[in-house]
Structures are given as C-alpha cells and as structure tokens.
N, C-alpha and C positions, 0 to 999 in steps of 0.2 A: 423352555429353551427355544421352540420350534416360532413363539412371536417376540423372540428378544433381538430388539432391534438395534444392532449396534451404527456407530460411525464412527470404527476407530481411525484416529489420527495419522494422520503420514509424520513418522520422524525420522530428524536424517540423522545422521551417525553423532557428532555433537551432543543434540538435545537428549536422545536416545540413551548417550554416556551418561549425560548432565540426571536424569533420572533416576538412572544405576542410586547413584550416590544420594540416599533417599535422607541419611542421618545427615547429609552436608545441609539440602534443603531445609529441612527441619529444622536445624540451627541458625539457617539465615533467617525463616523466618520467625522463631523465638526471638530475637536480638534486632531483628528490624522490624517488626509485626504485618499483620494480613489486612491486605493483599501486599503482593510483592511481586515487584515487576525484575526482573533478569535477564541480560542483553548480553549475546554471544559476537562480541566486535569482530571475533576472525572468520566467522561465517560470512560477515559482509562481503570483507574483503574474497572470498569464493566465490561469492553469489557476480560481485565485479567481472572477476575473473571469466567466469562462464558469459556474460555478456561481452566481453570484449574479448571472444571467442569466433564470437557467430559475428562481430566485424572484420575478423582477418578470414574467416570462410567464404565473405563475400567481397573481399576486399577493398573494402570500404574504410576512411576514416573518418574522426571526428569526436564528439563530446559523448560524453555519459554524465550524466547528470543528476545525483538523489536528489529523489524529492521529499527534502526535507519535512511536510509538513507532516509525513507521516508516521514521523516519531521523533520526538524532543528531545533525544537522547545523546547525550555530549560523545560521552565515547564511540558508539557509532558513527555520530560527524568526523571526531578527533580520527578515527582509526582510516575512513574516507580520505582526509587529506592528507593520510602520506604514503594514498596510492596515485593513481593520474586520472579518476573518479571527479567530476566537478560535483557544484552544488544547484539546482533552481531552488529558492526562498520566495516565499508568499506573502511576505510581511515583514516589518520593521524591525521583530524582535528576532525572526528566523537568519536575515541579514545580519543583526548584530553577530547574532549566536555562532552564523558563519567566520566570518571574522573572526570571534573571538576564538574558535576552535581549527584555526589555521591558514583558513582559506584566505588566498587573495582575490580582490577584485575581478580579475581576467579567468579568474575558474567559477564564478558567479553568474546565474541567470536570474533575473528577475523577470515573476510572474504573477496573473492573479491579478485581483482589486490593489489600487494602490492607492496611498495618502501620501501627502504633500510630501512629507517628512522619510516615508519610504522611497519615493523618486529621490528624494535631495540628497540622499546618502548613497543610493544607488549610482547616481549618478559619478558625485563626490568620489565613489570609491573604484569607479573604472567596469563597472557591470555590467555584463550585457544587460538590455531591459526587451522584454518582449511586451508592446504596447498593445490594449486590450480593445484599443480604440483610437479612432485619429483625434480624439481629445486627447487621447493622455500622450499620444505621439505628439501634439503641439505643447505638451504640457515639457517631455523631455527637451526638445528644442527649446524653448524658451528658460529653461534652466542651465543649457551649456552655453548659449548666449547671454546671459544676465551674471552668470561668473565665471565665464572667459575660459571657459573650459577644451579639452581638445574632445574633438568628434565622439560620439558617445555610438556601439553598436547596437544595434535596434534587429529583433527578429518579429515583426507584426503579426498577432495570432488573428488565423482567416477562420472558419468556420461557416455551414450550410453549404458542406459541399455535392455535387452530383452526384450519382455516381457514371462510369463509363457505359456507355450500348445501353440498359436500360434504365428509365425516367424513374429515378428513384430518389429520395432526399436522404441525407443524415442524420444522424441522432440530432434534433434539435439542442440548440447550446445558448444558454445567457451572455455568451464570455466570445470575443473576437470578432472579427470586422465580416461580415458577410461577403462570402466570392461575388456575388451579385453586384456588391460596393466595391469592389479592386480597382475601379480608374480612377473613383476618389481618393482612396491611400495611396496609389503611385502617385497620382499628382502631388499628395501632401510631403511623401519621402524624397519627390524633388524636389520641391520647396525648400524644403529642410534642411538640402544637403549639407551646408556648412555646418549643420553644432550635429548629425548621423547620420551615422555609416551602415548600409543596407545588409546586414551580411545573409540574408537570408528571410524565410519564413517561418512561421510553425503554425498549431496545431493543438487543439488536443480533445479527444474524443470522450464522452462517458462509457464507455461501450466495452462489452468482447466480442462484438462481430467485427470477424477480419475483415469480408468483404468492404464493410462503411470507413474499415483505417485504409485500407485499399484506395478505396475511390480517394479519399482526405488527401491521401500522397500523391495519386495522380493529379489532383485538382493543384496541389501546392506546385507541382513542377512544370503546370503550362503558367501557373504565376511567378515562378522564378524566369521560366522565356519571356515573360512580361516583362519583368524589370532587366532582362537583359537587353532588350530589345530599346528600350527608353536610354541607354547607356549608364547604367549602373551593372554595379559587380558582385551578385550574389553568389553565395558561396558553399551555405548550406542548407540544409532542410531539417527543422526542430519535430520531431515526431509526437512529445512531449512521453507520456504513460502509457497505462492500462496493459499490461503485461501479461497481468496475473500472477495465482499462487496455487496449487494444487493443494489440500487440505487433507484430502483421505488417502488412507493407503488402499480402498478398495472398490471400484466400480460397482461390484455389484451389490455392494452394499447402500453405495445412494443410490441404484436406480429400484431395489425394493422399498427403500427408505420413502422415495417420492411417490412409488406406487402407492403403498399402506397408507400412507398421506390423503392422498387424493379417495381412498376405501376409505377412510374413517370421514372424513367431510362427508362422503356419500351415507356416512353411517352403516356402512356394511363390515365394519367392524369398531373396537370401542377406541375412544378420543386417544390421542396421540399426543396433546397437548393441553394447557392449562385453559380453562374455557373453553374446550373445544376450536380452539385458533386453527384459522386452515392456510398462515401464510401466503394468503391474496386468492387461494382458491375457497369457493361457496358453493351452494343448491340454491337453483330457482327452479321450481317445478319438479323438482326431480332431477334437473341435468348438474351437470358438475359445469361451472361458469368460470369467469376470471383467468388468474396466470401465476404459476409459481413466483415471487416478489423472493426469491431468494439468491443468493452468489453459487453458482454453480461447484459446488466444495471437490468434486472429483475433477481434474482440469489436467489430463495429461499432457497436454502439451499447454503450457504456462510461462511466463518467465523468458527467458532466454531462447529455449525450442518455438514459442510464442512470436519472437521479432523473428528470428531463422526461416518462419514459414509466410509470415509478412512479406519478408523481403523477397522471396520465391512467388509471390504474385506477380501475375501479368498484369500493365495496362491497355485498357482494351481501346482506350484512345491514341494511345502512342505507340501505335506499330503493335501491339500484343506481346512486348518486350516485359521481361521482369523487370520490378521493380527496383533491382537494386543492380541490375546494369544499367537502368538507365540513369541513376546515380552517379554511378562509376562511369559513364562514359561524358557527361555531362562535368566530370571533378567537382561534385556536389558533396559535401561532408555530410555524412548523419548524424546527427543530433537527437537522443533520447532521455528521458525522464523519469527513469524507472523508479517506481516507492514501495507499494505493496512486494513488488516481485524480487529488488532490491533486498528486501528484509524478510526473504520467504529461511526458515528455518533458523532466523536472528533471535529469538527469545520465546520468554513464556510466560505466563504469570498465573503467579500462587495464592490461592486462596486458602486459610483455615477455616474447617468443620465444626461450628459452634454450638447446632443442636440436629440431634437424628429424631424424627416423631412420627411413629408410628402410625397411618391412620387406621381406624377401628371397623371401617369396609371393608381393610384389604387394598384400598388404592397404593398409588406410591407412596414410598415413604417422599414428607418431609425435611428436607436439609437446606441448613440456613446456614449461609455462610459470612464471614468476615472481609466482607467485598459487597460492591454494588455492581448495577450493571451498567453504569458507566465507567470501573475501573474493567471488565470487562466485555470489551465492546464486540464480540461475533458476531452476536444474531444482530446488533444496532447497522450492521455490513451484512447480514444477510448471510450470515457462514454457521454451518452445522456440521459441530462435529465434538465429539465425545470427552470430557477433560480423563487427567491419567491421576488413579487413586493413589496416594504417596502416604499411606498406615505410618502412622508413629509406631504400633508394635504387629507382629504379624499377626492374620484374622486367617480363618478360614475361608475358602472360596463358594461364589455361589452368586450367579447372576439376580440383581437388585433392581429396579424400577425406581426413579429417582424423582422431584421436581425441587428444582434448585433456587432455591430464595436468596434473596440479597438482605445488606443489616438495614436497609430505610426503613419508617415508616411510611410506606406506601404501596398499595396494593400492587401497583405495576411496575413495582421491584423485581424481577425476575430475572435471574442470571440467564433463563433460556425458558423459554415459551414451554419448548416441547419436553416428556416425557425422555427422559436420558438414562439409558441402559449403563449400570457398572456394575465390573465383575466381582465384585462383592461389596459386603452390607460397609459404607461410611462408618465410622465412630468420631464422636468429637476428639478435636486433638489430631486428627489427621488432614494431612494437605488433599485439595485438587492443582493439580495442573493443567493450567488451560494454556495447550501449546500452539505455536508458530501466531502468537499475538503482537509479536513487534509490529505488523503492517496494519497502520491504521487501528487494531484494537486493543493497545496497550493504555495508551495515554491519551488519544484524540478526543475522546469523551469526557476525560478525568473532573470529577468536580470535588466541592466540599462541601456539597449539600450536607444539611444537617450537622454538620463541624465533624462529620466522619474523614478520617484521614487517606486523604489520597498517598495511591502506593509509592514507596521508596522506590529508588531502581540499582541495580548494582548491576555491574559487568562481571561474566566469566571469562575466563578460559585455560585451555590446556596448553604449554611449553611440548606438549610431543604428546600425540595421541593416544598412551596410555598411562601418560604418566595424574599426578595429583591436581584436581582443580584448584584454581587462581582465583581469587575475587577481590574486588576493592567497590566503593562504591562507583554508581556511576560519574560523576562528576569530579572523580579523584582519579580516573584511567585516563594514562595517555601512552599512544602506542610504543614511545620510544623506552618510556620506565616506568615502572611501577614504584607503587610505594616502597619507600626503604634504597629508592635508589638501585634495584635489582632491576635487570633486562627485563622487557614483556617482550612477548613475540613480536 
C-alpha cells in the first residue's frame, strides 16, 4: 500500500452521479461498443456560467467564445447556441458544423490557418475573421471587395510580445503578426478600410504562465492606443485560451507522483513506467537532467479562477494599473476563447477490459483494452491521472498495478506510458473510465487506424439532480427537445 501510487481523478457532481449508474454504462456500452465517448451538454452550459461570472466581477463585457476545435461534438455546440456563449472555428468544416448547429455569423470568430474556401465562407457568412497575417488580411479585403460585400470585422492576431520592466520574450508562436511588425498591419488596416472594420486585437498564447498572458494584454493595449491614435475605433481585446483544467482531486498526490518519477529515473527506486519512460526527465552522469514534458494535472486555480487572477494583474508599463481596469476604463470588451477549460467536467470516455495477463515476475498486470490511444488522448496532452473501474459484477477490493494496452498492432499502443494504480484487480467484461476527456482528449486524435472503430459519442443528462439519466446519441440532442418530442433541459 505504502508505494501505491494513486492519481485519482477530480469529479464534479454530474460525472460523479453519471458513475453511480454503473449498469446504465454498461449497457451503453454493450449496444454502442468500446470505446465510447459521453458528453454532459448541461455541464457546459455551468462551465459558461462561471466564466461570465468573473466578467460581471470585473465589470467588464464582451464575447466568450468555444473553441470549438476541442471537441466535434454537436450537442455541445447545439447546447452552446442557446446560451449568449459565441463560437471561434478553425476550419471550414468547424464553420460549417457552426452554422449548422445554430450559430449565426455575428457569434462566429474565425481563426487559425485558413484556405480560400474557409475565408470565402467566413466572410460570405458575416464572421468575425482574426487575420493570422497581413496576407491573409489582404486576402479578407480583396474578397469583400470582389463581391461587394459590407465591411467585414477583423481582430489581427499580434504575437512576440515583451513583457513590462524586465527584458523578457514570450512563448515563441508560428501563428500572428509580430509586435515588432505592428506599423506594417496598421498601415495595411488603413488601407483596407473600405471592405474591414478594426474592431480590435487578439492573441493567443501556448502557455499557463500568467505572467507571459500578462505582458500579451499589456502589449495588445498600447496596440489598441495605436490604432486609436491613426483614427480608428477599436473596441476590444481577443485574449483567445489556455485557461486550463484541474484533473486531480489531490495535491499531494501529484507532487509524490513527480517526486517518485524523478527517484525511479534516478533509479533509486524500481520504473514507474513502461521502458522505464521518464517523461522528458533523464541521467547523465548521475544527475537528473531535462524537464517534466507534462500538463500540470493538479491546477487549482484553472478555468474560470484562471482568467479572475489574469485580470487582477498589474501593468507594469501603464501606470501599474490592473489589467482589467484598464479595460474598463479604456470601454475595451474582453474577448476569450475558452476550450479545454470550456469542457472541464463535459464527459468521459469508456473503454472495455478484453484481456487481464498476469505476468510470471510479478510485474504489473497486463490489460488490454478495446480502445487505442488515440481514442484516448491524456497522456498525447501530457495529463496524468487515474481511469475509474466500472465491474460488470462486484469483485473484491485490493490495490493492483496496472499497464494499460491499447487493440493496435503496435508496440507504442499504450493507453498510458506509466504504471497506473487501481483499487482492484480488472476482469474482462468490465469498463474503465477515463474522466474529464471532453477537452481536447476525446476525439482530437481519433483515427481508424487498422479499421478499428472510432468511438460513438452520446450526450447525457439529468431533468433535476436526482432524478433518472437521459441519453440519446450525440448527434440526435438538441437543447430544446429530445427525442420523442419530450422537453430536455
């Protein structure tokens, strides 16, 4: 017991319920098979809620924005558009997918690489576009000019920003027009002006250091004094993502978790993971080198609490003023992009137990599952944390050593690198659940390698917190009715 190393899961009250009901899972996935993915729509709309929370705390308004690419999932779009939640779309098919699941034009951002055919529609359909580049900013103009379009709003992604007081750079980015280059884009957004409308800037960082989003908003708000200064009329500020998700329910469980990590690479005590994987940390000479390459899975302030502490930074160039009075006093709208954080307790997904194999050292048991590890995507995002055992029939308890295989042929199938602790022994026939994978590790990966079947998805939910769960597939939920013509929530 004294080296069983857990990381159990943070679950919120939903998923937590949705568990309970072990024989309901069971039978979804007999009837829909494994893996099986399952999307709770009314947790979005909470998850909403709590963000446009921490905008009336700072009294600030403006857009909220899913970012869609983070999961394909209609119901969740559909459930989105009939709150005041917008959409950013990455692509041609995510735009469609907008549209076709409610959204209009004027609640759409477009972002990201873009193709002809993605601008043409984009435009066509009244979308904001945030231009990734002053090509693709002549690229919008010459499309509202060529079919006589009315002004199209443009929010141009900056990127390599300073930060304030000391000489430091940002997370380097592929993507947006370098602050360095800002008198060439304003020159080009005058230019323009007849076929775009400036209404701002944005942003978006890979990062979860506050300080580097910090400096990004300071840097965007002596570029909105720029373009006010030239006489245009910006209006807000796109902050884009990176919010976060908290994953564990326990601190000191990942900060042993990463110690014992770093002891087994040292080899001072036995592997942790499959080939001895040390997740970006090594020995050279004896030292312990490199850097944990993983998502920080314990994140108490995440999400929501995440932008709230944002916005309570000073800049250190503009008076040492917080950032979100200077907002507010400036009538600058925020604008954010939330995905991961968006879809933090939004679903889970199921795998079935196909074979337990004993091995004949003693090591962990082998368990191979009816999943790959691109229908689930954690560790592919760098997240560690524990799936929940779901018995077809009741077993005895008694902590188990696990290495979780996937169905490919191929060695580097692994559902999870590392050594995974469960509070008793698998049997075939029984589910894992791998929770809080709507953000990014549900579907982002999904293939059909090998003609193995990528997962179904179905939407839950509850009509009153304790009453009987609801399901339909996902591509059959829509917020106003369910099948059969019955109210959904």
């Amino acid at each position: 017991m004294g080296d069983t190393l857990y990381l159990e899961p943070q679950l919120g009250a939903p998923i937590a319920a949705l568990l309970e009901r072990q024989a309901l899972l069971h039978t979804l996935a007999d009837a829909l098979g494994s893996p099986l993915a399952v999307v709770l729509p009314e947790q979005i709309a909470r998850n909403a809620d709590a963000f446009r929370a921490v905008y009336r705390r700072h009294r600030l308004g403006g857009r909220i924005c899913y970012a869609h690419k983070a999961n394909r999932s209609s119901a969740l779009l559909r459930r989105l558009a009939a709150t005041d939640v917008d959409v950013d779309v990455a692509s041609l098919g995510e735009l469609q997918h907008a549209l076709a699941c409610g959204f209009t034009g004027d609640r759409i951002t477009a972002t990201g690489p873009k193709t002809p055919e993605f601008l043409w529609l984009a435009v066509r359909a009244g979308a904001t576009v945030a231009p990734d580049s002053r090509q693709e900013l002549d690229q919008v103009a010459a499309l509202v000019r060529e079919q006589g379009l009315p002004r199209v709003n443009v929010l141009p992604r900056l990127s390599a920003f300073r930060g304030g007081g000391v000489h430091t750079l940002s997370c380097p980015s592929r993507f947006g027009t370098r602050v360095r280059e800002t008198d060439a884009l304003l020159k080009a957004l005058e230019r323009h002006g007849d076929a775009v409308e400036p209404v701002g800037v944005s942003y978006h960082l890979d990062t979860t250091a506050i300080g580097e989003k910090a400096a990004a908003v300071e840097g965007c708000l002596t570029v909105l004094e720029e373009l006010r200064g030239r006489g245009l009329r910006p209006r807000a500020l796109d902050i884009g993502g990176g919010f976060g998700a908290n994953y564990l329910a326990h601190g000191a469980q990942w900060e042993r978790y990463t110690t014992e990590l770093a002891n087994a690479v040292l080899a001072t005590r036995p592997p942790m993971a499959w080939g001895g994987h040390g997740y970006g940390l090594r020995v050279e000479h004896g030292t312990l080198r490199g850097s944990l390459g993983l998502y920080p899975a314990y994140r108490p302030v995440a999400g929501p609490r995440y932008l709230d502490e944002l916005l309570s930074q000073r800049a250190a160039s503009l008076g040492n003023r917080p950032l979100a009075a200077l907002l507010l006093e400036h009538l600058y709208d925020l604008h954010a992009e939330p995905g991961r954080a968006l879809l933090d307790q939004c679903g889970l997904t199921l795998a079935r137990v196909l074979e337990v194999r004993d091995d004949e050292d003693g090591d962990p048991l082998w368990v191979r599952l009816a999943a790959n590890a691109h229908d689930i995507g954690l560790e592919e995002h760098g997240v560690l944390v524990d799936p929940v055992l779901v018995p077809r029939r009741p077993a005895p308890a008694g902590p188990v050593a696990v290495h979780l295989f996937g169905n490919l042929c191929l060695e580097t199938d692994l559902i999870t690198r590392r050594i995974v602790h469960l509070p008793r022994r698998p049997r075939p026939g029984d589910l894992l659940a791998f929770t809080n994978t709507a953000g990014y590790c549900m579907d982002f990966h999904a293939t059909r390698a090998q003609n193995q079947p990528v997962a179904r998805k179905v939407a839950a939910w509850q009509e009153e917190p304790d009453s009987a769960w609801r399901w339909c597939l996902d591509k059959e939920y829509w917020p106003r009715s369910a099948p059969g013509g019955e109210q959904a929530p």
